[in-house]
C-alpha positions as CSV (number, residue, x, y, z in Angstrom):
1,X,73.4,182.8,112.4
2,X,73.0,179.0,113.4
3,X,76.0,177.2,112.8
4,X,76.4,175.4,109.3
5,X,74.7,172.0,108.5
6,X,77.2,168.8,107.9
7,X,77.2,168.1,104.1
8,X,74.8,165.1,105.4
9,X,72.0,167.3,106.3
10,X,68.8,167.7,104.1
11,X,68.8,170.7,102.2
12,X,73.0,170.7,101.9
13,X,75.0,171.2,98.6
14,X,75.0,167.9,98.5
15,X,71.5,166.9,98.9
16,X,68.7,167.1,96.5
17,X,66.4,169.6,97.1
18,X,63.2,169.5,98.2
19,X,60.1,169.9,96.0
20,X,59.7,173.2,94.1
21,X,62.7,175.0,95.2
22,X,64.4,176.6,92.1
23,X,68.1,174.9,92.2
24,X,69.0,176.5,89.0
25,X,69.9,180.0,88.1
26,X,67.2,182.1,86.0
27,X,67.4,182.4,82.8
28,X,69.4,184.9,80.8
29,X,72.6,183.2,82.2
30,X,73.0,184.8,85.9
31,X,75.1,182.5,87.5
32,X,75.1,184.1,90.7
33,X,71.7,184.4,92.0
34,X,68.2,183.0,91.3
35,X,64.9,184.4,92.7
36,X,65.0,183.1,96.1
37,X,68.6,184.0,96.5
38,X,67.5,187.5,95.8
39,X,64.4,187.0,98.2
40,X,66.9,185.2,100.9
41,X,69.5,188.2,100.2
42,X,66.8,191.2,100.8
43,X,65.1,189.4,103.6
44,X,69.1,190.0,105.2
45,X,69.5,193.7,104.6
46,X,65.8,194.6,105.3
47,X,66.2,192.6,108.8
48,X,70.2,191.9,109.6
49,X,69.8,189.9,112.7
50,X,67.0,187.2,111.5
51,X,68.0,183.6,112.4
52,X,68.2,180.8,109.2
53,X,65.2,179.6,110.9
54,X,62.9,182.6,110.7
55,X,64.1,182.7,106.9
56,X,63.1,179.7,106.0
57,X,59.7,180.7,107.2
58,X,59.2,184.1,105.8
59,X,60.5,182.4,102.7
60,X,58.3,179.1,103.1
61,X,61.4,177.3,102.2
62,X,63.3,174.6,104.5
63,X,66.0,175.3,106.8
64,X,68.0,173.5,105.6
65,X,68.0,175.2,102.1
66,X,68.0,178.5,103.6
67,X,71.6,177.2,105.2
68,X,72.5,175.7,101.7
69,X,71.5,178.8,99.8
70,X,73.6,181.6,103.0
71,X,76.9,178.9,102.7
72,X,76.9,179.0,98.6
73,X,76.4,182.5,98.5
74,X,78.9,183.3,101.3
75,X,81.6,181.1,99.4
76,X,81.1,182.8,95.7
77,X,81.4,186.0,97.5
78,X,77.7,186.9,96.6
79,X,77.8,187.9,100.5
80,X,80.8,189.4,102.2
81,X,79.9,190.1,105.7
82,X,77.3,190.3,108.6
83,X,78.5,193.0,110.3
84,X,76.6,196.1,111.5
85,X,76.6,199.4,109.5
86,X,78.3,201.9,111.1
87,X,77.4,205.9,110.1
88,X,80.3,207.6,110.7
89,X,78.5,210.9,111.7
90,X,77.6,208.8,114.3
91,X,80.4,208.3,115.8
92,X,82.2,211.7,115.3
93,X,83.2,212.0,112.1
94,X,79.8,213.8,110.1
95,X,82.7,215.3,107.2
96,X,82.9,212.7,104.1
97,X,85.1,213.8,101.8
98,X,86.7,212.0,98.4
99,X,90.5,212.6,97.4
100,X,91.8,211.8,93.9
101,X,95.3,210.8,94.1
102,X,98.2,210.8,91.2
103,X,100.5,208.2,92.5
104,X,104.3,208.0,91.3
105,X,105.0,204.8,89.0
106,X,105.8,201.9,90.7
107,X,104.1,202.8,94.6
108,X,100.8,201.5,94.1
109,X,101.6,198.8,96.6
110,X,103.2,201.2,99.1
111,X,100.8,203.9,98.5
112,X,97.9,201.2,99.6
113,X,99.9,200.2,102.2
114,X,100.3,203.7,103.9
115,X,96.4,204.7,103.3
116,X,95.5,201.2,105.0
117,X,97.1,202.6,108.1
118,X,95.3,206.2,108.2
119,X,91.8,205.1,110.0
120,X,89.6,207.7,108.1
121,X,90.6,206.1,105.1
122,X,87.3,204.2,104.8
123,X,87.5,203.0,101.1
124,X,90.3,203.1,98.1
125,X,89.6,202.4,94.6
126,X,92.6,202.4,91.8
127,X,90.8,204.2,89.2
128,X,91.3,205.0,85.1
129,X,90.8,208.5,83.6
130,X,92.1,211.4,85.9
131,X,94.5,209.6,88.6
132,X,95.4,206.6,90.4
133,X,93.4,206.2,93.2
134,X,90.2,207.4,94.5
135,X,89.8,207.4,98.6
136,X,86.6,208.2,100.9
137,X,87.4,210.2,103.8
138,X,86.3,210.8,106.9
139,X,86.6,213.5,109.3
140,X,85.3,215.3,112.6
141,X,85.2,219.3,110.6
142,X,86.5,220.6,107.7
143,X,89.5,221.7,109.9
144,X,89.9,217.9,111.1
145,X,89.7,217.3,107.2
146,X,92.8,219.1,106.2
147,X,95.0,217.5,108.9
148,X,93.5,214.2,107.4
149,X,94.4,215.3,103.9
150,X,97.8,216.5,104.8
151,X,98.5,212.7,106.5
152,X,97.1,211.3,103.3
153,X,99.4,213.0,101.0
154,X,102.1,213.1,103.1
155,X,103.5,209.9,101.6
156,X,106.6,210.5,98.8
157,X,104.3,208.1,96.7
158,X,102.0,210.3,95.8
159,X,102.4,213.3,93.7
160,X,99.1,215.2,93.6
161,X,95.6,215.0,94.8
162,X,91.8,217.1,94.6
163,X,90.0,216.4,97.3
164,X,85.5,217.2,96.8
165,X,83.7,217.3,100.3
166,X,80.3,215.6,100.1
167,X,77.4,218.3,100.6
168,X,74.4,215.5,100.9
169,X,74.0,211.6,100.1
170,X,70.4,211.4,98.5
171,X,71.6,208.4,97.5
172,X,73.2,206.6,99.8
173,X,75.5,203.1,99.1
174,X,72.4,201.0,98.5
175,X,72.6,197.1,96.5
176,X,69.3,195.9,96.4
177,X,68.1,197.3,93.6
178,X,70.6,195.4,91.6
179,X,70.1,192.1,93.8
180,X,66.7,192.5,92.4
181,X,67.7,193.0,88.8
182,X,70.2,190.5,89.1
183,X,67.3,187.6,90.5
184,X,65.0,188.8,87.6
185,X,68.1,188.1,85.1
């Protein structure tokens, strides 16, 4: 992505927009995202290495509100990243697997600590209902699996876990269905 505009620029934060660009959110009292947000944010995922220029074409909005519109939603969080998606079956590691963990009081914050260091750790969630923690694994075979299970819960924080292998994903991690419901809102 082209470097951000100076807060001088037209189509910056502090400019006024130009003519017929929406500048506030729809109705129903979204403050995140508005119509062309959405548009802007699926435009992204559908094609991850378009430039702001090309955007604002597709979009047949300025550049310069394109830029506006990437910085504000990069700074409320709205976007987190640009990074390419890896598929870890890719790469080696075709097992996915999810471990509920019971945790000891008290060693949340070491418990996170340790699982931040064990790489096929891909994502922890502290959970309600039935345990602490929640954790995606991943792993080269089911044998590979159990020696990443046994480094997982071999911490003195945590005190039981159930570990479910994933047999398919016909549903894989997906948000632009709710960018889309979230810009109609």
């Amino acid at each position: 992505m082209p470097p951000a505009q100076s807060p001088s620029s037209p189509g910056s934060p502090d400019s006024p927009a130009p003519q017929g660009t929406p500048t506030t959110p729809a109705a129903g009292g979204n403050d995140s995202i508005d119509a062309l947000d959405g548009r802007l944010i699926r435009l992204l995922a559908e094609e991850p290495r378009i430039g702001v220029l090309e955007c604002s074409r597709r979009l047949q909005v300025a550049r310069g509100t394109v830029q506006a519109r990437l910085d504000r939603l990069q700074a409320k969080g709205v976007i987190s990243g640009f990074g390419p998606e890896v598929d870890p079956a890719a790469i080696g590691y075709p097992v996915t697997a999810f471990a509920t963990l019971e945790i000891s009081q008290g060693q949340g914050a070491d418990v996170r600590a340790h699982l931040a260091r064990v790489p096929e750790v891909l994502e922890l969630h502290t959970i309600t209902g039935i345990g602490d923690m929640l954790v995606r694994i991943a792993a080269r075979s089911n044998a590979d699996l159990q020696r990443v299970i046994d480094r997982v819960v071999g911490f003195d924080g945590i005190v039981r876990s159930s570990t479910a292998i994933v047999l398919e994903n016909p549903v894989p991690y997906r948000i632009l269905p709710l960018v889309d419901q979230a810009a109609a809102e």
